[in-house]
Biopython code that builds the backbone (N, CA, C, O; Angstrom):
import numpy as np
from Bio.PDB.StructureBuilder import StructureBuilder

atoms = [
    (1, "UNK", "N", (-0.242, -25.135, 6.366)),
    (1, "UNK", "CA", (0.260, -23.888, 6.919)),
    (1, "UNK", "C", (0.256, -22.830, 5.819)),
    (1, "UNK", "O", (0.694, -22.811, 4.668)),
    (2, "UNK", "N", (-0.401, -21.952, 6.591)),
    (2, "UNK", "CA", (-0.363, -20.913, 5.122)),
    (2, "UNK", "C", (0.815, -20.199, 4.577)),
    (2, "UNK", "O", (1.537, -19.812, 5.497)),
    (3, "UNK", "N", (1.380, -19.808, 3.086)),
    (3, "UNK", "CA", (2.468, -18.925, 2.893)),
    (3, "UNK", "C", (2.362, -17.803, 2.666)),
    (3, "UNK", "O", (3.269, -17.120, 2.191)),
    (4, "UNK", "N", (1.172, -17.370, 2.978)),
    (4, "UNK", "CA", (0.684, -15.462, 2.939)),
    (4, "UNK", "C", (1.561, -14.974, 3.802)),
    (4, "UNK", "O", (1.840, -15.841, 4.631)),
    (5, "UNK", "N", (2.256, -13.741, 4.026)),
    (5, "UNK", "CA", (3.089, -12.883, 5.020)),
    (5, "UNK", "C", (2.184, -12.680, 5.620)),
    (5, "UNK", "O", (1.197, -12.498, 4.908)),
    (6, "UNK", "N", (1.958, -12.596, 6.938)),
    (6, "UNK", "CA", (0.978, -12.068, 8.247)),
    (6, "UNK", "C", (0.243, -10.605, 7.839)),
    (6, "UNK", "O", (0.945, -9.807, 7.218)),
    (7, "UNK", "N", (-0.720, -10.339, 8.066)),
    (7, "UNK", "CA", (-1.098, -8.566, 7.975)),
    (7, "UNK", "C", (-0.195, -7.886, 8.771)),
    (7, "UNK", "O", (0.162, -6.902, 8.123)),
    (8, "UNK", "N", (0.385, -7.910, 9.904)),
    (8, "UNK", "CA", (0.895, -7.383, 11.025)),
    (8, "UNK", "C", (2.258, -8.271, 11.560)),
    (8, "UNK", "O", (2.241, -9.460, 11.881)),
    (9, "UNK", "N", (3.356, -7.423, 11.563)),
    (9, "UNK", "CA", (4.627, -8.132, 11.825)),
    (9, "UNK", "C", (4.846, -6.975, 12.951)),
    (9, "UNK", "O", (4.324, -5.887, 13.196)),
    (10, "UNK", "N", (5.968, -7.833, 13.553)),
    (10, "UNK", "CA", (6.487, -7.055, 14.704)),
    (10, "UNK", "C", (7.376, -6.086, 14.242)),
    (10, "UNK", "O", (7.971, -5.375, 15.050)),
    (11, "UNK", "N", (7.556, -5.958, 12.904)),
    (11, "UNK", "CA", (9.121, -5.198, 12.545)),
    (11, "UNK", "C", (8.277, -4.093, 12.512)),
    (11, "UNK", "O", (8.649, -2.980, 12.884)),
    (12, "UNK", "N", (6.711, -4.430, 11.919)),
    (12, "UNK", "CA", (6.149, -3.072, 11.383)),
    (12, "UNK", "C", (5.991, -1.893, 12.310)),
    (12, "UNK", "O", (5.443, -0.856, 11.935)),
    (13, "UNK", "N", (6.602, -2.103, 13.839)),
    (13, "UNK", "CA", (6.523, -1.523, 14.959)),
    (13, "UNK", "C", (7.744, -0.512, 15.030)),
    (13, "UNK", "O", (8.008, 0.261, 15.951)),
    (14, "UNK", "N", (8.451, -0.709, 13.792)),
    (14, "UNK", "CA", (9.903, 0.040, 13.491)),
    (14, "UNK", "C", (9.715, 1.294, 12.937)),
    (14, "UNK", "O", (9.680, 1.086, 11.724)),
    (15, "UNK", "N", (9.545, 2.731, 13.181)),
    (15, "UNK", "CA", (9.221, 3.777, 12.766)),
    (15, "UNK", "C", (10.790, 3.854, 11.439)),
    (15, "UNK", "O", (10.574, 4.746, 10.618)),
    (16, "UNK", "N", (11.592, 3.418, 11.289)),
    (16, "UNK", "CA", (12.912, 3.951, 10.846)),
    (16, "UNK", "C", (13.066, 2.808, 9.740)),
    (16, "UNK", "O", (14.227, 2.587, 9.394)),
    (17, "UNK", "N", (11.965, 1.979, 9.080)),
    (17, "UNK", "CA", (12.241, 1.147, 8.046)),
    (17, "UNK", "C", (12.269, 2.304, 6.530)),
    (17, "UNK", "O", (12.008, 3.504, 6.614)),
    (18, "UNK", "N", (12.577, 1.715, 5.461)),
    (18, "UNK", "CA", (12.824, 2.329, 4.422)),
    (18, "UNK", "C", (12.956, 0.997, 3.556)),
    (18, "UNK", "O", (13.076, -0.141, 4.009)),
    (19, "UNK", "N", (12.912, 1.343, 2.322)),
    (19, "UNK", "CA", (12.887, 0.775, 0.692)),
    (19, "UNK", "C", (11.646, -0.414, 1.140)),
    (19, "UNK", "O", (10.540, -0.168, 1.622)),
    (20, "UNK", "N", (12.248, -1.779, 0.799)),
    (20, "UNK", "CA", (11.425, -2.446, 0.394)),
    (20, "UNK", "C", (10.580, -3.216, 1.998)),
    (20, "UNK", "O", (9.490, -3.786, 2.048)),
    (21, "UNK", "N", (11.615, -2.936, 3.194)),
    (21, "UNK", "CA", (10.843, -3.229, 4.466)),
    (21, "UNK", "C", (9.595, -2.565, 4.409)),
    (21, "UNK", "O", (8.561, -3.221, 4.539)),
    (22, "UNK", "N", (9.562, -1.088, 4.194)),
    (22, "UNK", "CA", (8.608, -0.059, 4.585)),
    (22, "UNK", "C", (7.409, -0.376, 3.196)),
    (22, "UNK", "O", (6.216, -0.302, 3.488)),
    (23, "UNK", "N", (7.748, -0.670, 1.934)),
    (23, "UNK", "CA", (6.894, -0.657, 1.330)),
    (23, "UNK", "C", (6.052, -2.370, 1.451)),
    (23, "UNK", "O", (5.136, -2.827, 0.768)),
    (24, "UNK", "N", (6.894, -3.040, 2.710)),
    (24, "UNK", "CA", (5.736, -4.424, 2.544)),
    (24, "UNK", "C", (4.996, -4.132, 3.654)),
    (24, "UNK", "O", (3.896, -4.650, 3.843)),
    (25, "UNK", "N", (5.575, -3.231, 4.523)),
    (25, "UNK", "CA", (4.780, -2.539, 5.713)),
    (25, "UNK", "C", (3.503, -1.464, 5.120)),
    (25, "UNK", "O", (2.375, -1.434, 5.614)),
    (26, "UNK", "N", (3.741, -1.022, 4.520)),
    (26, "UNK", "CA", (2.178, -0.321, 3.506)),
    (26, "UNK", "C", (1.509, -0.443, 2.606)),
    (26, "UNK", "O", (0.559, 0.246, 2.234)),
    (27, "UNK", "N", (2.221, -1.865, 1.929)),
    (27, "UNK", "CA", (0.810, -2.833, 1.177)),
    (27, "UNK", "C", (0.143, -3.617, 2.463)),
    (27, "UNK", "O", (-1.082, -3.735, 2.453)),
    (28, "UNK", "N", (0.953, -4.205, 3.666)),
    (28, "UNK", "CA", (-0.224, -5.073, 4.526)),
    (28, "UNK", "C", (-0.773, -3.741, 5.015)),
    (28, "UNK", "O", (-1.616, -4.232, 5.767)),
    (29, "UNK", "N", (-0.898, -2.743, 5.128)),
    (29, "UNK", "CA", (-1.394, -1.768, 6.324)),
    (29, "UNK", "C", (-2.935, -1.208, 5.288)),
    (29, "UNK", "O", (-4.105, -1.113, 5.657)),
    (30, "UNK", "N", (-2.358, -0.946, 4.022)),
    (30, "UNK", "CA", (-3.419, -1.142, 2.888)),
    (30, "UNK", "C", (-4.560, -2.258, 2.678)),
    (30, "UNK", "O", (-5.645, -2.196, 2.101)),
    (31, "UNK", "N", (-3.852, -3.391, 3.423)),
    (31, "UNK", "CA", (-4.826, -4.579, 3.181)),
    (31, "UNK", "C", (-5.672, -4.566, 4.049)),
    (31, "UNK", "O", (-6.852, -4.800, 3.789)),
    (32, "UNK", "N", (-5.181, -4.252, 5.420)),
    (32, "UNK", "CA", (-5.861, -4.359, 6.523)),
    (32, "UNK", "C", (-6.707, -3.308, 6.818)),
    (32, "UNK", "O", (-7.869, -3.575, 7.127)),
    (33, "UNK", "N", (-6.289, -2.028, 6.773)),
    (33, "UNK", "CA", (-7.182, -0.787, 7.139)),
    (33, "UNK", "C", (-8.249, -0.320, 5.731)),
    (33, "UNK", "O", (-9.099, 0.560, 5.870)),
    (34, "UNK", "N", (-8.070, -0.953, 4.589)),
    (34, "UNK", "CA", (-8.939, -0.600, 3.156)),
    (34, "UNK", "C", (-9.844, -2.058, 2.924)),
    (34, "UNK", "O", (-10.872, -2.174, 2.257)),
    (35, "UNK", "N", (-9.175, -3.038, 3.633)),
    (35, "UNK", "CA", (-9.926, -4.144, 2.769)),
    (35, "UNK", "C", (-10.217, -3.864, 1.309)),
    (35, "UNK", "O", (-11.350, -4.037, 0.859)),
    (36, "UNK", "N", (-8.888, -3.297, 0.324)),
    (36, "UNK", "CA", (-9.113, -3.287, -1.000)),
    (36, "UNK", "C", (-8.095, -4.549, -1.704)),
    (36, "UNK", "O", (-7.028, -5.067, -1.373)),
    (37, "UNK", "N", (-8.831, -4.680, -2.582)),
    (37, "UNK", "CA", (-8.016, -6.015, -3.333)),
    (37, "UNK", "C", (-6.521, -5.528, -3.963)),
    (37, "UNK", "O", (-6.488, -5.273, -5.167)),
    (38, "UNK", "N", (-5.635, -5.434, -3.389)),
    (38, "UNK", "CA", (-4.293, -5.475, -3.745)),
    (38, "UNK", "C", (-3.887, -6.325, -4.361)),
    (38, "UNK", "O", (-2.674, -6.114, -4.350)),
    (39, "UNK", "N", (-4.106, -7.416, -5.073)),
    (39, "UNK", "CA", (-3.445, -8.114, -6.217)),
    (39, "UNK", "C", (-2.700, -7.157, -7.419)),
    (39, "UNK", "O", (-1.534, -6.952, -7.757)),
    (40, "UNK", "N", (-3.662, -6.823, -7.740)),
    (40, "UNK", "CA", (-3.256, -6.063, -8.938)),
    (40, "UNK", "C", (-2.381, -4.458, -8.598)),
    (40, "UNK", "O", (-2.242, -3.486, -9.340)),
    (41, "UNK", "N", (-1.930, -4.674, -7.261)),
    (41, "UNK", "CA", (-1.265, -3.595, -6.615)),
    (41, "UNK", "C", (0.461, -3.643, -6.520)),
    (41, "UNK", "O", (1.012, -4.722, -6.301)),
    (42, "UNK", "N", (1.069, -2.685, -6.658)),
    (42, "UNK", "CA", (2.631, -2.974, -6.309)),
    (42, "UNK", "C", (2.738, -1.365, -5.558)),
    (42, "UNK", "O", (2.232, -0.249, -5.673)),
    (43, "UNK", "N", (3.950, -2.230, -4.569)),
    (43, "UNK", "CA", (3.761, -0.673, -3.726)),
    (43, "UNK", "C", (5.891, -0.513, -4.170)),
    (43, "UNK", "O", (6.659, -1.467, -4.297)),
    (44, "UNK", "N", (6.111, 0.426, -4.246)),
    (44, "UNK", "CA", (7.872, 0.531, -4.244)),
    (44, "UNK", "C", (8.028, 2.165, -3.366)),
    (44, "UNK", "O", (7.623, 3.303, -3.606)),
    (45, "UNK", "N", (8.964, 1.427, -2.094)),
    (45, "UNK", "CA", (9.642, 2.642, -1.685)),
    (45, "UNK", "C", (10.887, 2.993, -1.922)),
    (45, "UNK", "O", (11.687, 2.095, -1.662)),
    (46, "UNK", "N", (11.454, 4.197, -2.413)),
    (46, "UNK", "CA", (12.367, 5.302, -2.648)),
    (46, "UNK", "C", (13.014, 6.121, -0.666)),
    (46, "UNK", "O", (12.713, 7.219, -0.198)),
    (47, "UNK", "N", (13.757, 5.202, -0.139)),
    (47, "UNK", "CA", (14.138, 5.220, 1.027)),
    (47, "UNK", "C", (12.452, 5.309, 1.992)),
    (47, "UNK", "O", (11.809, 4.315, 2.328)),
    (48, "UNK", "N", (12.048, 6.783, 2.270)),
    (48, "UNK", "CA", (10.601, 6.870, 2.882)),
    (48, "UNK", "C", (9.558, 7.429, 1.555)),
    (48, "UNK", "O", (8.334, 7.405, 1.683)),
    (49, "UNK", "N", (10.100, 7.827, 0.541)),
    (49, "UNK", "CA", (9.015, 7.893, -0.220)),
    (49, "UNK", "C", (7.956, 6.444, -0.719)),
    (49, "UNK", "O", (8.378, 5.315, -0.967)),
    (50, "UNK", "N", (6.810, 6.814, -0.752)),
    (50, "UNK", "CA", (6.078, 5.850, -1.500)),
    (50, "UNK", "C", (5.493, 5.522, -2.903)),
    (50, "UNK", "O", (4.524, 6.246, -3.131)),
    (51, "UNK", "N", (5.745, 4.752, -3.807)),
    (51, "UNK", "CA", (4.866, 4.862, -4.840)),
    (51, "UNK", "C", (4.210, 3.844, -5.227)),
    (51, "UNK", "O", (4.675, 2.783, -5.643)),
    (52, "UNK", "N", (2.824, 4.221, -5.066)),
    (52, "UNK", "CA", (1.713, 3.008, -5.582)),
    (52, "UNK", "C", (1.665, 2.835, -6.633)),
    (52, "UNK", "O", (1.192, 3.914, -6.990)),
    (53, "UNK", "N", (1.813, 2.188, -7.645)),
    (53, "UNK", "CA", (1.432, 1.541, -8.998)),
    (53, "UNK", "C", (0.375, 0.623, -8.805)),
    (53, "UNK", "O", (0.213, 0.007, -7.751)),
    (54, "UNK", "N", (-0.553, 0.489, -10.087)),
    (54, "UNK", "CA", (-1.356, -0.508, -10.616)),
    (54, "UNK", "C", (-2.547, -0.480, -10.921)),
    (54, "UNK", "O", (-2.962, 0.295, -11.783)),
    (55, "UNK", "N", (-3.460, -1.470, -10.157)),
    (55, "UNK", "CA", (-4.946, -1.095, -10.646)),
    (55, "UNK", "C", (-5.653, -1.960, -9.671)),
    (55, "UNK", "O", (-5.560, -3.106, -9.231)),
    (56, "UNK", "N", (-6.717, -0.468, -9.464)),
    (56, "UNK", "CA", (-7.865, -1.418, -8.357)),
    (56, "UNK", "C", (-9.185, -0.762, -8.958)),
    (56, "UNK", "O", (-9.249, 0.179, -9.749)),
    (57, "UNK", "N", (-10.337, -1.571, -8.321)),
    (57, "UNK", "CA", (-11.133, -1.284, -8.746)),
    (57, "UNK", "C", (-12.368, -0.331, -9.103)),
    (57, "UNK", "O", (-13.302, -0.510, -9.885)),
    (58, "UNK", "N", (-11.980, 0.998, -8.064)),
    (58, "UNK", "CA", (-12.682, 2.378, -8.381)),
    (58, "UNK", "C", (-11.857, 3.205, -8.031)),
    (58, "UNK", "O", (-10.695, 2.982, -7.691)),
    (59, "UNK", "N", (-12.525, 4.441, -8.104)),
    (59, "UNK", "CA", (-11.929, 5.701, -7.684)),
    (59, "UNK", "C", (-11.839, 5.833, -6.786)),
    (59, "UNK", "O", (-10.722, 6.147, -6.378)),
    (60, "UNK", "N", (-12.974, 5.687, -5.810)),
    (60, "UNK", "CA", (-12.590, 5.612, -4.194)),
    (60, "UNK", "C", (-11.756, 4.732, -3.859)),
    (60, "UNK", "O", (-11.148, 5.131, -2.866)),
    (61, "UNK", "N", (-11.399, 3.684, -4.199)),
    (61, "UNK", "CA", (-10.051, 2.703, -3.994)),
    (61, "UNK", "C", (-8.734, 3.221, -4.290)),
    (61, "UNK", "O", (-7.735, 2.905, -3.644)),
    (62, "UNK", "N", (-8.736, 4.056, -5.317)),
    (62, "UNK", "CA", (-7.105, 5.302, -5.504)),
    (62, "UNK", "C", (-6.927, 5.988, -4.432)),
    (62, "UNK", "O", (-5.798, 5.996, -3.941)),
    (63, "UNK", "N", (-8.094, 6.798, -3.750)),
    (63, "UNK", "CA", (-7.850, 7.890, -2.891)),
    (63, "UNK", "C", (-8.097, 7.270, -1.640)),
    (63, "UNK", "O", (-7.900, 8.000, -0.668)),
    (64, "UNK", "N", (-8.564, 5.850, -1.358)),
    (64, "UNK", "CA", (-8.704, 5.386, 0.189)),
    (64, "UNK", "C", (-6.949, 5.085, 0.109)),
    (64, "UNK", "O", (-6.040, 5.677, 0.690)),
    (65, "UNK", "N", (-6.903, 3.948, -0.835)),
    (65, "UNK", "CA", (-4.766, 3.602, -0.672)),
    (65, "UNK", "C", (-4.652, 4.305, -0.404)),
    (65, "UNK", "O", (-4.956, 4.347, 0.788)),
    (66, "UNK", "N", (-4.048, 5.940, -1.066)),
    (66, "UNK", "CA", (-3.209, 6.352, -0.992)),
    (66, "UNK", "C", (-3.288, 7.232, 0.275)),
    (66, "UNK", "O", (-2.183, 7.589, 0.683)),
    (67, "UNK", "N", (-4.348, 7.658, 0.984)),
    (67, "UNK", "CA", (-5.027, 8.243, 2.305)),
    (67, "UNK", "C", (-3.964, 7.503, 3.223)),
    (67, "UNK", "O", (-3.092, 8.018, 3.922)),
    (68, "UNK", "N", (-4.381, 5.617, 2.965)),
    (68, "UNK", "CA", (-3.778, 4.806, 4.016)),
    (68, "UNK", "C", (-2.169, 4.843, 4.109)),
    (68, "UNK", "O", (-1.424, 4.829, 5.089)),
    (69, "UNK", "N", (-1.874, 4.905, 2.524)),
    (69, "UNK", "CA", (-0.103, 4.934, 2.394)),
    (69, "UNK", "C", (0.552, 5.967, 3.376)),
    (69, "UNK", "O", (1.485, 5.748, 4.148)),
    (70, "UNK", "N", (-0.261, 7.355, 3.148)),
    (70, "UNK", "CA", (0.284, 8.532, 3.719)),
    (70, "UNK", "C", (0.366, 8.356, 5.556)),
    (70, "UNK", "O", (1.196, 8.939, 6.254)),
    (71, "UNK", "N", (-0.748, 7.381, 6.084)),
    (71, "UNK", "CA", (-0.760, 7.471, 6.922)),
    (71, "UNK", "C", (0.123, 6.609, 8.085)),
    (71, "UNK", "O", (0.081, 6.773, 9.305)),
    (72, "UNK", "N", (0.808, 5.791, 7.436)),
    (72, "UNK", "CA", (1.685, 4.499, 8.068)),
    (72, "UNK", "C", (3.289, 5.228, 8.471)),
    (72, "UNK", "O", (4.200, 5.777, 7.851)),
    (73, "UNK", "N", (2.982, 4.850, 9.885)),
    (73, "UNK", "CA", (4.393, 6.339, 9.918)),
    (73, "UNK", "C", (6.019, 5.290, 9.828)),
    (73, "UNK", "O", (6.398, 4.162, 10.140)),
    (74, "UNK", "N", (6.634, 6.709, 9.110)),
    (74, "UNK", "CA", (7.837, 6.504, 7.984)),
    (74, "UNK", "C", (8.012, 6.649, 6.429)),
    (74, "UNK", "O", (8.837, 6.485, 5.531)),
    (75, "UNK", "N", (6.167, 7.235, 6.774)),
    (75, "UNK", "CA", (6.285, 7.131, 5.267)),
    (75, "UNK", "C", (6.153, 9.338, 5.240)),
    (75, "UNK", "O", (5.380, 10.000, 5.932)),
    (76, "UNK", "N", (7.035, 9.811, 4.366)),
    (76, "UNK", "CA", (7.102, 11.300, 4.017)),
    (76, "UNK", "C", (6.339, 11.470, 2.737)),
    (76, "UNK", "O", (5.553, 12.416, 2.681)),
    (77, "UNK", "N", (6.437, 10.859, 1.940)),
    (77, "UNK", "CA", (5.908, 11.043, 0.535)),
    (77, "UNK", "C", (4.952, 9.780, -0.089)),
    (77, "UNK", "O", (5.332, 8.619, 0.069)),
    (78, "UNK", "N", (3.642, 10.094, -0.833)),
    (78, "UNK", "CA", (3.020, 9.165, -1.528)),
    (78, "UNK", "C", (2.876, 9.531, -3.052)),
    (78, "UNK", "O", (2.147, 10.504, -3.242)),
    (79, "UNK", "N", (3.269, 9.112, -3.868)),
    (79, "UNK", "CA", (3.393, 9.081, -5.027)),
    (79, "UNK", "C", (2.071, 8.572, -5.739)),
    (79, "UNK", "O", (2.649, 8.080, -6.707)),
    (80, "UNK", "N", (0.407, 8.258, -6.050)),
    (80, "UNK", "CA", (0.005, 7.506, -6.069)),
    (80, "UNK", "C", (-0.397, 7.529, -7.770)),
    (80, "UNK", "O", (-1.238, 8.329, -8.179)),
    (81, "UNK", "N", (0.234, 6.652, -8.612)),
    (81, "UNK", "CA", (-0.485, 6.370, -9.897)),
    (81, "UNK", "C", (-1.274, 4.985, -10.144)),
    (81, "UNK", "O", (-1.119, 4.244, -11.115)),
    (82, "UNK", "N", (-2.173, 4.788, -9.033)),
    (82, "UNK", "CA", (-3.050, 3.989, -9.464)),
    (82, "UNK", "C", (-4.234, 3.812, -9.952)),
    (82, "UNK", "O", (-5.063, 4.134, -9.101)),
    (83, "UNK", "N", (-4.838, 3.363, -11.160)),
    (83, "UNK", "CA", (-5.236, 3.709, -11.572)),
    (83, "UNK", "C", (-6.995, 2.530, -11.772)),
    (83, "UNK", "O", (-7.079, 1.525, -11.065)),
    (84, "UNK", "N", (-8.031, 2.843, -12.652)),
    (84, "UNK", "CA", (-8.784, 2.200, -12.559)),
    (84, "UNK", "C", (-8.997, 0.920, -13.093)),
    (84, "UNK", "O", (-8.682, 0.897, -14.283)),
    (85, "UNK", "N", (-9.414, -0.164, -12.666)),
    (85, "UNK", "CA", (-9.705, -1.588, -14.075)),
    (85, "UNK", "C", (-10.161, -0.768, -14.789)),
    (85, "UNK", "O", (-10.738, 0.222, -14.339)),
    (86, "UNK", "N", (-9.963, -1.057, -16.408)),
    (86, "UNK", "CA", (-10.656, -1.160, -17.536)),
    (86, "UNK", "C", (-12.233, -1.873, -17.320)),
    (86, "UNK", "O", (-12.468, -2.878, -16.649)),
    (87, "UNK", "N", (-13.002, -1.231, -17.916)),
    (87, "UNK", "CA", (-14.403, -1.384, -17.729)),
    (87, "UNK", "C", (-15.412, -2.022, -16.462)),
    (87, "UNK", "O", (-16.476, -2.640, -16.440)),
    (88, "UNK", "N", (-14.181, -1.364, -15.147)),
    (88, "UNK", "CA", (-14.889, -1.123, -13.919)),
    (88, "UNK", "C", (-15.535, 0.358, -13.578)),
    (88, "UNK", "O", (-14.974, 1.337, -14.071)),
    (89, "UNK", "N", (-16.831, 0.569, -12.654)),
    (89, "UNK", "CA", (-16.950, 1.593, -12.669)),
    (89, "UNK", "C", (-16.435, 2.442, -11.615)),
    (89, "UNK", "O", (-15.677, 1.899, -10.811)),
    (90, "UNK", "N", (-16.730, 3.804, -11.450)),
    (90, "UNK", "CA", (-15.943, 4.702, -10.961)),
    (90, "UNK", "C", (-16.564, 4.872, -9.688)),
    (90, "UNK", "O", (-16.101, 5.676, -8.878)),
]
sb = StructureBuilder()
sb.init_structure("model")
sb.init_model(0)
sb.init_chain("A")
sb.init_seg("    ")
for serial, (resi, resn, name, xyz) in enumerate(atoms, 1):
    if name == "N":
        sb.init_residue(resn, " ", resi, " ")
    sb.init_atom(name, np.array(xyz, "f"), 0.0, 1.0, " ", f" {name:<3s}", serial, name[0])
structure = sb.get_structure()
């Protein structure tokens, strides 16, 4: 049986989540709508604000997240400092 959290929970159907509900609700929504490798990702919400930390692997991977963060409703603010691997390209 697997111990991955589901992509899609029923809570995520809750427009009125905040802190750390809402930010596991916009790393899976990141996983699912970017298919970008979030390992090296941490998401932390500030009630509805969002802030992405970490590192993925291009530039278009900074600005697709944070596109997707903005778009998961409950979320007001995206903060995004993520940034590139070291000697990946852009």
């Amino acid at each position: 049986m697997p111990t991955e959290k589901p992509i899609y929970s029923h809570q995520d159907d809750d427009p009125h989540l905040k802190d750390d509900d809402l930010a596991g609700k916009v790393l899976r929504f990141i996983r699912y709508a970017t298919f970008i490798d979030t390992t090296d990702m941490e998401v932390f919400a500030l009630g509805e604000m969002i802030v992405l930390s970490g590192q993925v692997s291009n530039e278009s991977d900074v600005a697709c997240a944070g596109d997707a963060a903005k778009s998961v409703i409950g979320v007001t603010t995206v903060e995004n400092r993520l940034t590139v691997k070291p000697g990946q390209h852009s």
